[in-house]
N, C-alpha and C positions, 0 to 999 in steps of 0.2 A: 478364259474365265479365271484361272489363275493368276495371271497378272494383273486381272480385276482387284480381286479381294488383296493382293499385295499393296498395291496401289493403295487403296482404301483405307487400309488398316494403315498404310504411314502416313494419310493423309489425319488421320485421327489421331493419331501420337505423335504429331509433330503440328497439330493445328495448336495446342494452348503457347508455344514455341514464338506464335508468328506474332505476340504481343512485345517480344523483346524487338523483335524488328523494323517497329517503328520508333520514331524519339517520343521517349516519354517525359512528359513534364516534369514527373519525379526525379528521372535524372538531370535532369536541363534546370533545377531551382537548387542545384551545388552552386552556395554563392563562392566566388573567390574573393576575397579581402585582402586587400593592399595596406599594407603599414610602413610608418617611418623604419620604425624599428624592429627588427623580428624578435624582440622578447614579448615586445607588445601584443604580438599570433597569439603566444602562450595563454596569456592572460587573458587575451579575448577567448577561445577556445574555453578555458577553465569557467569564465564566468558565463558564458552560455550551457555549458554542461551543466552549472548550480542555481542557475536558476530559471523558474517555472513557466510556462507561456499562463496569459491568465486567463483566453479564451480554452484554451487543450487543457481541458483540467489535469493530465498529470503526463505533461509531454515537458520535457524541457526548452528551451528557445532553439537549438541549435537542431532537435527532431521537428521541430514546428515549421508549417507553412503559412501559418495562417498572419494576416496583414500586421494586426497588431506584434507579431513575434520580430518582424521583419522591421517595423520600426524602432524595439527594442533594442533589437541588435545594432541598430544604426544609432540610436543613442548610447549605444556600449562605445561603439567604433570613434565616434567621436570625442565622446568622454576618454578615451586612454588615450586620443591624439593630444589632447589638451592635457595630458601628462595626471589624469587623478588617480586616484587611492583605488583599489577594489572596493575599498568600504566606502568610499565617500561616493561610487558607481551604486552600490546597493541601496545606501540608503538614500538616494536621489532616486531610484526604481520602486524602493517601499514608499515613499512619501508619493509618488506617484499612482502606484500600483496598488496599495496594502503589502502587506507580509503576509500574504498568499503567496505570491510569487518565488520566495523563501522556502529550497526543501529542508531547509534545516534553520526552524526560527530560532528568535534569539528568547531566553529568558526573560521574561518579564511581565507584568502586571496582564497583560491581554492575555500573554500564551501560555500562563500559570496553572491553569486546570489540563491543558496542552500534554504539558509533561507531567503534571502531580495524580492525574488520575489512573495510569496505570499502577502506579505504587498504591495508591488508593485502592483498587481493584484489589490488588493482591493479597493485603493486608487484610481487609473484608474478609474474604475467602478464608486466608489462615485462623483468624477470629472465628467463623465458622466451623471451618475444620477442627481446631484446637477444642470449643463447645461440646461439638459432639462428640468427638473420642473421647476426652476426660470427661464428661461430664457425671455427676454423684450417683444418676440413677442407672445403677445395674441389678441386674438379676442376679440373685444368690443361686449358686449350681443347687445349694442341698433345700429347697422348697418344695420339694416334690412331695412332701409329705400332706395327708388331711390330715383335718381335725374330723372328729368322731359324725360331726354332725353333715361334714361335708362328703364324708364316705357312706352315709344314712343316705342323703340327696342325690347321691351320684348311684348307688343301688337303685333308688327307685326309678327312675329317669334311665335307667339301662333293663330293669324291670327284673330284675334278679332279685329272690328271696334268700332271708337271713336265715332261712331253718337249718 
């Protein structure tokens, strides 16, 4: 009965184990890329780490499996055999793609509330803030006083006589 329950118990701590032990597809979609040049790796590497798959809303090309990531990369691969720019690669992917793809878009006309609304934000707030801490209406420490008629009213209303 002993060697039952041993048995059992490693058969339960070493079942989630037996998923490594087949090939997983995950590991088997490591593409290898071939280049003329090995500085060309680099840059390929780089520009797949910066920029976005446009189906994986926030997976970059190089985490991505998905078909369209797979063809981007294959136009990356291409594009630097044929010796172009990183810039002249991205903006053949934004013209393509939008500047979605872009984790760090560029200034301009489209992505101008992009970047201007945070300061925006902030500045609100401080406007706010500044409002209410200066603002003219404070309360005088020495008001504590009535006037004769409001100590008359406050008698009655507590039901206390003047005798």
């Amino acid at each position: 009965m002993y060697l039952l329950n041993v048995l059992l118990a490693m058969a339960i701590f070493l079942m989630p184990l037996a998923q490594f032990a087949e090939p997983s597809k995950v590991w088997a979609s490591t593409e290898v890329v071939q280049f003329s040049d090995p500085s060309l790796r680099e840059r390929y590497y780089q520009l797949v780490q910066e920029l976005r798959c446009p189906k994986c809303q926030n997976q970059n090309l190089a985490d991505s499996n998905a078909p369209i990531s797979k063809d981007m990369k294959a136009q990356i691969h291409s594009m630097l055999e044929a010796q172009n720019t990183d810039d002249q690669i991205k903006q053949h992917l934004v013209s393509r793609y939008s500047e979605f793809i872009l984790y760090r878009p560029e200034v301009n006309t489209n992505t101008g509330f992009l970047w201007l609304a945070p300061l925006c934000f902030v500045l609100f707030g401080a406007v706010i803030i500044w409002r209410y801490a200066f603002s003219g209406r404070r309360v005088k420490a020495d008001t504590t006083e009535l006037t004769d008629k409001q100590q008359q009213q406050l008698s009655e209303l507590l039901g206390e006589d003047d005798q």
